[in-house]
N, C-alpha and C positions, 0 to 999 in steps of 0.2 A: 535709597533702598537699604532697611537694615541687613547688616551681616549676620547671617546664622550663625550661631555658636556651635561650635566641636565637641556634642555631646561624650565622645569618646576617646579626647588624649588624654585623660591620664590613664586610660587602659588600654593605650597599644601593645602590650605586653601581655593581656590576658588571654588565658585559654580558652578554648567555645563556651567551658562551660559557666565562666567565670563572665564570660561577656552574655549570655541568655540572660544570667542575675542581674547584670547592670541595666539590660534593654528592658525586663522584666522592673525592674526599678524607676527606670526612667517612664514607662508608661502604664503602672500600675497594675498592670494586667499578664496574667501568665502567657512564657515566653514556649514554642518551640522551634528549635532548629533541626531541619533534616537533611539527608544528600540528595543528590541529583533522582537515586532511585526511589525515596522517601522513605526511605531507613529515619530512623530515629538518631542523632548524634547526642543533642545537649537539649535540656530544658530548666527552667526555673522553677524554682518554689511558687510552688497556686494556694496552697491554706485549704482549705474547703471550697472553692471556684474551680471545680473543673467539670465538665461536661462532657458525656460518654466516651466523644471521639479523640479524646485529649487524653482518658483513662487506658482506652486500646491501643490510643499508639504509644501508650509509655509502656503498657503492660509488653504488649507486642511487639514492641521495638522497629514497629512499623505501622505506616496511616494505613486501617484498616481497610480491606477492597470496596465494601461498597461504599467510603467514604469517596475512595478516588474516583470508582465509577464514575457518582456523582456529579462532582468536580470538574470532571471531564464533559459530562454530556449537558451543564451546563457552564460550559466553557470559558471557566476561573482561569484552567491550567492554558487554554488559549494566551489569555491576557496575558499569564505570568512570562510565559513565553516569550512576548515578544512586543512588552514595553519593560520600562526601567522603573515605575513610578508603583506604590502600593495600589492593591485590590485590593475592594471593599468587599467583604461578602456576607451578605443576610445569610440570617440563619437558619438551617437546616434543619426543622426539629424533628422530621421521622429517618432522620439517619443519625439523629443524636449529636449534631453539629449548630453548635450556638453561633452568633456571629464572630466573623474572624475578621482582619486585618493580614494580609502576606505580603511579601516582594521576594523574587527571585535574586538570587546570589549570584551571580554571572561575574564573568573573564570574557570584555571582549562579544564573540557570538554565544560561549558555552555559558549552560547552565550549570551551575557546580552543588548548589541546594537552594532551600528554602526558608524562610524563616516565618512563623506562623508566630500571630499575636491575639489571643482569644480575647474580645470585648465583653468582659463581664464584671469587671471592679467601678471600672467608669468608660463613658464612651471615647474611641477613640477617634480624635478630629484631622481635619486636613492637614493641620499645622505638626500634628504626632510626626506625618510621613515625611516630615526630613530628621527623625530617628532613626525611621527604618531604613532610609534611604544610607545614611551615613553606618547603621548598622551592620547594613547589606556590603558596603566597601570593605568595614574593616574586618567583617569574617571571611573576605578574599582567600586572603595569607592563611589564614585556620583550613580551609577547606583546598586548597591546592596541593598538599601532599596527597592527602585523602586521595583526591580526581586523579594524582599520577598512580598511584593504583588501583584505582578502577578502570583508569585506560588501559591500563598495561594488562589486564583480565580482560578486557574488552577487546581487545586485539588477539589475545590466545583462543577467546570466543569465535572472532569471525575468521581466524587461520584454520582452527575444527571444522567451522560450516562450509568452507571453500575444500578442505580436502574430503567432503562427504558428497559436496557436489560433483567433486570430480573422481569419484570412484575409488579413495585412498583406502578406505576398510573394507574386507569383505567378511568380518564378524559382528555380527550384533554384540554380545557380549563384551567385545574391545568396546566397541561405540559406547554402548550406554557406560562402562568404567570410564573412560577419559573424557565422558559427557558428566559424570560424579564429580569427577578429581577437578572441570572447571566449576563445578558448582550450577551447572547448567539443568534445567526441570524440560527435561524434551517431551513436547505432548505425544499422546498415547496416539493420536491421527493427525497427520498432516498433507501437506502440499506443499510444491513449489510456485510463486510468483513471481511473473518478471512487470515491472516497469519500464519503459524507456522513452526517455527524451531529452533531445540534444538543448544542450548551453543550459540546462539546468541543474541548480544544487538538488539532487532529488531528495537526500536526507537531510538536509537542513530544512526544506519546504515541507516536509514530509513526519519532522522529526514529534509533532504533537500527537500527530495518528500514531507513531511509530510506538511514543511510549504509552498510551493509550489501550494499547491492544499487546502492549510487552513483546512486539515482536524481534526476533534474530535476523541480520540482515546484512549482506558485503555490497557494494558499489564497486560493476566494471562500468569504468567509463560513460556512456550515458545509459549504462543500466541500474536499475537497483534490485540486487534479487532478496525477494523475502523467503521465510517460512513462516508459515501462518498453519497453524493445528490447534487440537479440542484436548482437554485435560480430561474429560470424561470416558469412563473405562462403562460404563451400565449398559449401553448396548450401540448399537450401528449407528456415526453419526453421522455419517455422507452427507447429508441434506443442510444439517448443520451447518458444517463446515464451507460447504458453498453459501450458503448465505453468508455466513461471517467474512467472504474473501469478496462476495460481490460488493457488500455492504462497504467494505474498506474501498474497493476502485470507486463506489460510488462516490465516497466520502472525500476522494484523493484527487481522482481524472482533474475533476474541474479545477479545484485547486492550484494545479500543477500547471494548466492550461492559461493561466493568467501569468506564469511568469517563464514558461518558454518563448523564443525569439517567435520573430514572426514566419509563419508556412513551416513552422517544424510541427511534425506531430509525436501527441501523447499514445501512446499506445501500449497495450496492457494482454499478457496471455498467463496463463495458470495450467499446469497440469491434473493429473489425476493424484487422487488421494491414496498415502499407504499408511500401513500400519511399521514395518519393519525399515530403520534406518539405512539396511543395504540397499533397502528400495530408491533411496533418493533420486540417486541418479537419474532413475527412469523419469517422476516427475521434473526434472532439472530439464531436462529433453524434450519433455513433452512441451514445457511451460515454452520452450526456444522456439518449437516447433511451430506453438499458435501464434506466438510470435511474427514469425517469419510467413507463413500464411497472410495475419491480417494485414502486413506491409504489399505483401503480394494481391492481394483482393479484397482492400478497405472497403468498397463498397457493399460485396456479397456477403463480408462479413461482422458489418458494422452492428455492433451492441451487442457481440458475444467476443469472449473472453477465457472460454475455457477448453482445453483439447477434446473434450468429451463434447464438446458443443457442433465441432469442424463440421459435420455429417462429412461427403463426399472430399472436401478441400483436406481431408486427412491424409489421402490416400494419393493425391495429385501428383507428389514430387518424388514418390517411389514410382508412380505406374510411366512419369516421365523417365526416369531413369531404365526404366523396364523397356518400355518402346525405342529409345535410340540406343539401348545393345541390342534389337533386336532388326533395328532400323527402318520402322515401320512408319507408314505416311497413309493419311486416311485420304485418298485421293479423291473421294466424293466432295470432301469438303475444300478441297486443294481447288476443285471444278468449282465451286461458289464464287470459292475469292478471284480468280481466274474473271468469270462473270461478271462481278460487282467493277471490277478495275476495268473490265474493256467497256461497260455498260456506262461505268456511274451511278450504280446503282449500293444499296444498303440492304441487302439480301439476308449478307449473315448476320449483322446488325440487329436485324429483323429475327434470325434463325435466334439467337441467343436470347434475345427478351422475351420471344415465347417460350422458352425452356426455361430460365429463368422465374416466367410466373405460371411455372408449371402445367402450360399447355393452355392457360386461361384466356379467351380472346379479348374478352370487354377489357383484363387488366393491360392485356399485351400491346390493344387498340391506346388507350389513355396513357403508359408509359412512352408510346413511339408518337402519343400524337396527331394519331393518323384516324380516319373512320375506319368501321370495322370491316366495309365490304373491302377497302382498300388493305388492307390486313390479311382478307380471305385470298385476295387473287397474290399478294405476294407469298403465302405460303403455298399455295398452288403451285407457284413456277419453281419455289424451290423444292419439293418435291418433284417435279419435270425433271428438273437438271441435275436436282441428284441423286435421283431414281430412289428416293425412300418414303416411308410411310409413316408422316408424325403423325398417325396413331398407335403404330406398333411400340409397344414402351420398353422393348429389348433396344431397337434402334433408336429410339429417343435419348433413351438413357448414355448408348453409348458415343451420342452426337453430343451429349452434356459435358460427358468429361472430357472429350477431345477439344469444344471448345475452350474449355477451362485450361487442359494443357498446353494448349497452343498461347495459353498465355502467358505464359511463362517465359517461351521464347518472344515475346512482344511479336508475336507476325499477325496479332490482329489492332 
């Protein structure tokens, strides 16, 4: 097997920008280099060969948004992610993107930039990509000063988002200035989002969505909390903004779900949206809350995500805390369970899945399995025994959330 040749010792001494002109040399075709966030660093001399998106990110000193859009939603920046070897990429012509040639500049897991080779002098072949390959090595060393300050910005980033989560400012005006001085664009509306799942890297698995959608983001433990907001000031974007947070669990859960252990679960809660940064807190709370809810009642609450969604399960673990200061026990329902254990019987079983599908018997009949007359006569006896009227929907209702509370303490 031949030995590949070292297109690049005699310029291990060169600067980025000095090496774009060699890489640019070596494959005819203009060269650019960018960092991890797609800033522009280095690029080479094109002559007359450059095409739009080549123009705006030198003009802009940055690859243009709906370049990356793009990019992303046909998932280039997947690939670049998370192999070693160049992407091929047809060209784009209503975003003004010719065919390109990339590989990712990594250390390791980190991505530290990129290096784009526009195909437009001549084509470029399979045998190019142990240039860019060996390219890609030796702009290492070039780009690792660079990354230890962007980490060390990246770290004063999510030390700010952790002290807004926990209540550190109560000025807006502080917030947005020391959100200025990091260089931080905090959107005009937002939310808090939590993730969690155990024995998973969530931001490394996570990390293609993560820059995708440029979100801000800390990691406790097997949490990952986001912020996710609208840069739109034109009018109310509430609606918006949930869909773009559903759109991401959509896009995430499953993902996530393929590489947690086995019987652990993915679970996902979001608060309400604010406009003012002293707000956070509250969505920070709410996002824990629904949280803590769907661990508490996976089933009642499965395919919602959002504190605004809870209906009744919102109010569950205050009205519990309300009932044993006041030491209260629904003793009707104390008489069920009493029944069911001396009998053998599944009464309240029975009592909760009709409240459950809302009073419906044909659904209450097919969840329990049973026919419907056999359905009729067990809510009849429990009505006998605990003297109530599940027709009355004052007393129905208040038989809902005591069963729900009594869940909490596991006594069903």
């Amino acid at each position: 097997m031949p030995v590949e040749p070292n297109y690049f010792q005699q310029y291990q001494h060169a600067d980025i920008d000095e090496l774009a002109d060699v890489i640019g040399e070596l494959l005819q075709n203009p060269i650019t280099v960018e960092d991890a966030d797609h800033k522009l660093i280095a690029y080479s001399s094109h002559g007359e060969s450059t095409d739009e998106a080549r123009w705006s990110t030198i003009m802009g000193r940055r690859v243009p948004e709906k370049v990356l859009t793009r990019l992303w939603k046909d998932g280039v920046f997947q690939e670049l992610l998370t192999q070693d070897d160049p992407v091929h990429i047809p060209a784009k012509d209503e975003i003004g993107l010719g065919k390109r040639v990339a590989i990712a500049i990594r250390r390791g897991s980190d991505v530290l930039g990129y290096i784009w080779a526009q195909e437009v002098n001549r084509p470029i072949t399979r045998e190019d990509d142990e240039i860019l390959r060996q390219a890609a090595r030796v702009a290492v060393s070039r780009l690792i000063q660079r990354q230890g300050k962007r980490k060390a910005e990246e770290q004063r980033r999510k030390e700010f988002l952790w002290e807004l989560l926990l209540g550190n400012h109560s000025s807006e005006a502080v917030i947005r200035q020391k959100a200025d001085s990091l260089q931080m664009q905090l959107p005009t509306s937002y939310l808090i989002c939590i993730i969690e799942a155990a024995g998973a890297r969530l931001d490394q698995y996570l990390y293609p969505l993560l820059m995708r959608d440029k979100l801000l983001w800390v990691v406790d433990g097997s949490q990952i909390i986001l912020l996710i907001g609208l840069s739109d000031t034109k009018k109310d974007k509430s609606d918006v903004l949930i869909r773009k947070v559903e759109q991401f669990l959509s896009d995430s859960l499953g993902k996530l779900e393929a590489h947690v252990t086995e019987g652990c679960q993915v679970i996902a809660g979001y608060g309400r949206d604010y406009k003012s940064y002293t707000d956070i807190v509250k969505s920070y709370r709410e996002a824990l809350h629904a949280l803590k809810i769907k661990k508490l009642f996976p089933q009642e609450n499965e395919g919602i995500h959002g504190y605004h969604e809870l209906g009744i399960y919102r109010y569950l673990l205050q009205l519990k805390q309300w009932e044993e200061e006041q030491g209260y026990q629904n003793e009707r329902l104390e008489k069920l369970r009493q029944y069911d254990r001396e009998n053998q019987t599944t009464l309240l079983t029975t009592l909760e899945t009709f409240l459950d599908a809302a009073g419906k018997v044909n659904k209450t009949a097919e969840r329990l399995h049973i026919h419907i007359n056999t359905l009729s006569y067990r809510l009849r006896r429990i009505e006998e025994i605990m003297r109530v009227d599940l027709d009355n929907m004052n007393q129905r209702a208040a038989l809902y959330l005591e069963l729900k509370i009594a869940k909490l303490d596991g006594e069903q």
